[in-house]
Kinemage of the C-alpha trace (Angstrom):
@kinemage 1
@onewidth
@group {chain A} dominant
@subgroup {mainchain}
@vectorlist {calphas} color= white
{ca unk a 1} P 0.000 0.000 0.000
{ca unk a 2} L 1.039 3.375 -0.505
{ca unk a 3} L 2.964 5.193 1.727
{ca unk a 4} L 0.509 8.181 1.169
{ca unk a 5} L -2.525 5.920 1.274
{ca unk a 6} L -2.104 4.577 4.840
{ca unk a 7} L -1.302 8.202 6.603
{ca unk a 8} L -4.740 8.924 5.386
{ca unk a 9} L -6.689 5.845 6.853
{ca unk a 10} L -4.109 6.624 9.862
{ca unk a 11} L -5.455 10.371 10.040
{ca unk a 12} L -9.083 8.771 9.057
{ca unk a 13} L -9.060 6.334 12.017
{ca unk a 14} L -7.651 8.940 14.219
{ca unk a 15} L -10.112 11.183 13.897
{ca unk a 16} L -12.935 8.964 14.465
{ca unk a 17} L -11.324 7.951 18.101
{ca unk a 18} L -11.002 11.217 18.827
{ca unk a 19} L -14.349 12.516 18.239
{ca unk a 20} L -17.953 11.639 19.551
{ca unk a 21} L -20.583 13.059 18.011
{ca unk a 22} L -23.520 13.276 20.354
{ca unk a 23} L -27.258 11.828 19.296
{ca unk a 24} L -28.776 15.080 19.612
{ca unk a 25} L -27.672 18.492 20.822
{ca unk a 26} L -27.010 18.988 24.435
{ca unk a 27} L -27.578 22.298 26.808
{ca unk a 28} L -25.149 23.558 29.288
{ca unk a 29} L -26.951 21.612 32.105
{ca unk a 30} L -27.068 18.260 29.873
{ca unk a 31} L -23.668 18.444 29.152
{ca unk a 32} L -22.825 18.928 32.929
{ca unk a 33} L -25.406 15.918 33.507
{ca unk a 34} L -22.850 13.949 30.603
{ca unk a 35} L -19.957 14.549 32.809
{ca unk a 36} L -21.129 13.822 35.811
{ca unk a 37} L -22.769 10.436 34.122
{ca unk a 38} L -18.635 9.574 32.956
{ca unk a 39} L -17.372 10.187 36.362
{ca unk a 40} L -20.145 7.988 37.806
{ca unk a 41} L -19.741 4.766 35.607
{ca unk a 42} L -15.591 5.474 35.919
{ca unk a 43} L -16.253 4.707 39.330
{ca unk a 44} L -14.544 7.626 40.612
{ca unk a 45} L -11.586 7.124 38.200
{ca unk a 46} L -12.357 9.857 36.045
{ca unk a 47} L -11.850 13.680 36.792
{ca unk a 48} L -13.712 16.519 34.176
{ca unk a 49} L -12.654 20.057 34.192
{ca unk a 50} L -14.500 22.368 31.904
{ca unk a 51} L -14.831 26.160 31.332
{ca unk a 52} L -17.780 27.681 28.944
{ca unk a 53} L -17.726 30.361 26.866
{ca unk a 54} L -19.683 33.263 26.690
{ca unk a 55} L -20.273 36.348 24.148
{ca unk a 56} L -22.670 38.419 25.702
{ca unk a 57} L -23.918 42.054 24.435
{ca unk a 58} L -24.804 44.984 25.394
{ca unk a 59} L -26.596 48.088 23.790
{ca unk a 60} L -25.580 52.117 24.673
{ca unk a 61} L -28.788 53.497 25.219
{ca unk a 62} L -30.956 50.609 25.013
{ca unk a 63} L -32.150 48.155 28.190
{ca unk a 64} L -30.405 44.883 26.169
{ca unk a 65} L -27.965 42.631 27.773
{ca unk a 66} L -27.762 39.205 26.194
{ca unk a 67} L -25.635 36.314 26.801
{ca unk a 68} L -24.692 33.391 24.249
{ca unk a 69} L -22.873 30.160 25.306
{ca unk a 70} L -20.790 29.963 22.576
{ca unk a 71} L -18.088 27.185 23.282
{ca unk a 72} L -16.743 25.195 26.040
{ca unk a 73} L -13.040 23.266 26.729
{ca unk a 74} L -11.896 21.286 29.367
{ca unk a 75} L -9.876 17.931 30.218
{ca unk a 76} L -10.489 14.704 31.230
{ca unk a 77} L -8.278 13.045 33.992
{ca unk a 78} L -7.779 9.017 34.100
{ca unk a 79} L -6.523 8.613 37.441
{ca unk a 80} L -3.193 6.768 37.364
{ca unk a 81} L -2.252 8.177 34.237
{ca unk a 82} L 0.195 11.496 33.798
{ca unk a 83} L -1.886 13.058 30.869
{ca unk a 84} L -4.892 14.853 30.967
{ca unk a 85} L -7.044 14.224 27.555
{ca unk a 86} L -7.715 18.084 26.885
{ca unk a 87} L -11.048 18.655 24.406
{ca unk a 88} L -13.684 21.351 23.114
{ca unk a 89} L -17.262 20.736 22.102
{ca unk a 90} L -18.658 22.421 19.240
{ca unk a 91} L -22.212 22.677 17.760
{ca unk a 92} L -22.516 21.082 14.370
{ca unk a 93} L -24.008 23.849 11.577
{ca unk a 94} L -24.484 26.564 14.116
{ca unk a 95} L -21.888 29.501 14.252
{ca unk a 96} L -23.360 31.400 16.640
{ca unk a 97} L -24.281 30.682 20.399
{ca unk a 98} L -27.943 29.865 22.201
{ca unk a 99} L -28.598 31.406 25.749
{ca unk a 100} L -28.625 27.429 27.242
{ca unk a 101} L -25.856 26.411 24.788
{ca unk a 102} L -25.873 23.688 22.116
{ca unk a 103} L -22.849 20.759 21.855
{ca unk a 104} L -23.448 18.438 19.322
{ca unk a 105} L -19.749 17.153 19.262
{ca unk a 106} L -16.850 16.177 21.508
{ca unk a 107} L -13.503 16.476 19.854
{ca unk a 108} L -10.348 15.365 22.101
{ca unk a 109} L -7.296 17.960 20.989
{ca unk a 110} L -4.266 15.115 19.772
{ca unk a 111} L -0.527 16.024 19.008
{ca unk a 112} L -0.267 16.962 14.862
{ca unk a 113} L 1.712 14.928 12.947
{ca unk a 114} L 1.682 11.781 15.312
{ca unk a 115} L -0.581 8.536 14.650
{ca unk a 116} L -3.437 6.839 16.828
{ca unk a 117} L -0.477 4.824 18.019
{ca unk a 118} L 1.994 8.023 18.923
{ca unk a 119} L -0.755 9.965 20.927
{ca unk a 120} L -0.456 9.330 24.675
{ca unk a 121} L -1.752 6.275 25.890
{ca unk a 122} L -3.726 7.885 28.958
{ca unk a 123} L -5.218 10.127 26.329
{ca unk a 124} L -6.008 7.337 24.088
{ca unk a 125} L -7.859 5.363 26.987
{ca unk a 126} L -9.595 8.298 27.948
{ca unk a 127} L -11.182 8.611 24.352
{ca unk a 128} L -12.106 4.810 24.311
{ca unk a 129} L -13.766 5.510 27.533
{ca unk a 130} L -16.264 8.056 26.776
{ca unk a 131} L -16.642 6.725 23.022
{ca unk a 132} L -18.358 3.526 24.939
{ca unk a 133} L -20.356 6.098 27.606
{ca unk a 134} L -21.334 8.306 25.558
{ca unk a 135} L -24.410 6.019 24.106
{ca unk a 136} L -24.847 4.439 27.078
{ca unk a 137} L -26.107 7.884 28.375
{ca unk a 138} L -28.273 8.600 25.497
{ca unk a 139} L -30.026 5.538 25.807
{ca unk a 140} L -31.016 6.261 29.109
{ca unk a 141} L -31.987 9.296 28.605
């Protein structure tokens, strides 16, 4: 096979490990419900730290203030492991923010230029973890 050929199924299968697209959007509460549904069926061996992002606005003259939820980051600790899986979620087809926010997709940040097999195993676990949870908490929804 091609040299050129396999760093494309390589990229290919990397990005599908390191993204989980959700069944249907989630608000800012869901998504906090999400994580604390991960840490739960961890049992206590997973840590989430998250920060949202807001673009709020406000009008000279006018009694306007409006807030959108427009992105959120965080990381995922695996206890025992020395990496923290680091990721955003993003709304699929909508550029600009709701008031209760809208994440349709999980992507886990990995190191450019390295394979599935280069990225750091704790990451790497991490992903496998929440690619397996992540319907599980749909499901039960």
């Amino acid at each position: 096979m091609p040299s050129h050929v396999s760093q494309v199924m390589s990229l290919a299968e990397l990005l599908e490990k390191s993204m989980v697209t959700f069944d249907s959007p989630l608000t800012v509460k869901e998504i906090k419900d999400l994580f604390g549904y991960l840490v739960r069926k961890s049992d206590g061996k997973l840590r989430v730290g998250y920060s949202f992002e807001t673009t709020g606005e406000i009008s000279d003259g006018v009694p306007f203030e409006q807030e959108y939820v427009t992105g959120l980051t965080g990381h995922i600790w695996l206890f025992g492991q020395p990496e923290m899986a680091p990721f955003e979620c993003t709304s699929k087809g909508v550029s600009k923010g709701t008031t209760d926010g809208s994440f349709s997709v999980m992507k886990f940040f990995t190191i450019p230029g390295y394979s599935l097999q280069e990225q750091p195993e704790g990451d790497v676990k991490v992903w496998g973890f929440v690619q397996e949870k992540v319907p599980e908490y749909f499901s039960q929804r």
